[in-house]
C-alpha positions, 0 to 999 in steps of 0.5 A: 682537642676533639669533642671525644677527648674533651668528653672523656676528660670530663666524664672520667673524674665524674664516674670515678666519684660518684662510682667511688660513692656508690661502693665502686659497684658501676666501674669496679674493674676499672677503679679499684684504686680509687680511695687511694688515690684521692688519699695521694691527692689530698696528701699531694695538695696540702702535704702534713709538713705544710700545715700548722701546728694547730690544724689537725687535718687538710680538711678544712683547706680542701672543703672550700674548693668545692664551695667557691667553684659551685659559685664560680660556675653558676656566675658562668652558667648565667652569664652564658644563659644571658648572653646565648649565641654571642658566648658560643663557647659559654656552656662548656666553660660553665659545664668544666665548672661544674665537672671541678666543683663534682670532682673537687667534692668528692676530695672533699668528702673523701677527705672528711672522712679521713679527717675524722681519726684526726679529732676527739668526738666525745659528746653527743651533740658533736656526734649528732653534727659530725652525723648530719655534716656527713649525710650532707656531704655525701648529697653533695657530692653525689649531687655535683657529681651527677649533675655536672655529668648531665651538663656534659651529656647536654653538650651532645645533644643538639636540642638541649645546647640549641635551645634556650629554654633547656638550658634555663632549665638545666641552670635551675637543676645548678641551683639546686646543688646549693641546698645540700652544699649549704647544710654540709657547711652549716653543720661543719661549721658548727662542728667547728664553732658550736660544738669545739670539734678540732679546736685545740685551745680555746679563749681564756679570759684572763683573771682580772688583778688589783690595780696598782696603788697610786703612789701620788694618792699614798705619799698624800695619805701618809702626809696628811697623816702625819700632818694631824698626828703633829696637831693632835700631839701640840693640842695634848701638851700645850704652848711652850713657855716664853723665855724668862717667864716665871710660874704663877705663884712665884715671888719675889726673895 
């Protein structure tokens, strides 16, 4: 496979993503089935049968890709800085990477904003953080996006592959995707765990109950009862007359 191809393969996703950003006004006549199909992927990938119950929407399966690739290609990216010459092949594996976790974004944010019908937002706070969640979802997006583009322009130009400073500096531009993909996860989580968004049951701590009598304590209760009736009825009519006794007073014919 040429560099042409392998360039176009690359590039295509990126522009469609951040075009798609953008309100398809870059590429307009080439993407004007963008949106539907990233619903066909997101449905293709995790079909509505295949979930549980309990989930409302994909969303939340589809938001992780995009957070274990950015992790997956910077690991890459460093290992290729590191080693330099002896991993010839080390800057594209990390710019395919890269060019994954932009174009795995923009399902993911597409999906986001699907998954929105599919919940009740009914309190202020959760509508601030929905709010936010959104703003930083679509920063990283645009952020992966653009920055996996300008990796791939890199490979083109012989200076920026070459030198070793360039890359370095290209590697810190990766790190700073993580800031916008670290607010988006901060605040979905707290959509989730803070506010109670998509939750549809919560923890109910059980109603504590009375302990079962003890039926060793009971027998002994009762027991001990019956014990001192007995004593107190002896005491209140008094020692039984022995046999052939006679009252007092009593005498002889």
């Amino acid at each position: 496979m040429n560099r042409q191809v392998q360039a176009f393969l690359v590039l295509y996703p990126i522009l469609l993503g951040i075009d798609g950003a953008f309100g398809n006004t870059l590429l307009r006549w080439q993407v004007t089935g963008i949106l539907p199909l990233l619903r066909s992927i997101c449905f293709t990938v995790i079909p509505d049968f295949l979930l549980p119950e309990w989930v409302p929407n994909a969303h939340p399966l589809i938001v992780h890709f995009p957070i274990a690739l950015i992790f997956v290609a910077i690991a890459a990216d460093a290992l290729a800085l590191w080693l330099g010459e002896r991993w010839e092949t080390g800057q594209e594996v990390a710019t395919g990477l890269y060019a994954a976790t932009g174009l795995s974004a923009v399902v993911s944010y597409y999906s986001g904003t699907w998954a929105i019908d599919t919940v009740s937002i009914v309190t202020p706070g959760a509508a601030q953080t929905l709010s936010a969640h959104s703003f930083w979802a679509w920063y990283t997006m645009v952020s992966t996006s653009g920055y996996a583009l300008l990796r791939a322009a890199g490979l083109f130009i012989h200076w920026v592959r070459t030198r070793r400073a360039a890359h370095l500096v290209l590697f810190l531009l990766g790190l700073g995707t993580l800031v916008p993909m670290h607010e988006t996860g901060e605040n979905g989580g707290a959509m989730v765990y803070k506010r109670g968004v998509g939750v549809t049951r919560t923890q109910e701590i059980p109603a504590p109950s009375s302990p079962a009598p003890d039926s060793t304590r009971r027998d002994t209760v009762q027991q001990d009862t019956v014990q001192q009736d007995t004593v107190q009825r002896d005491t209140v009519q008094g020692p039984a007359p022995a046999a052939g006794s006679s009252s007092p007073g009593a005498g002889a014919p």
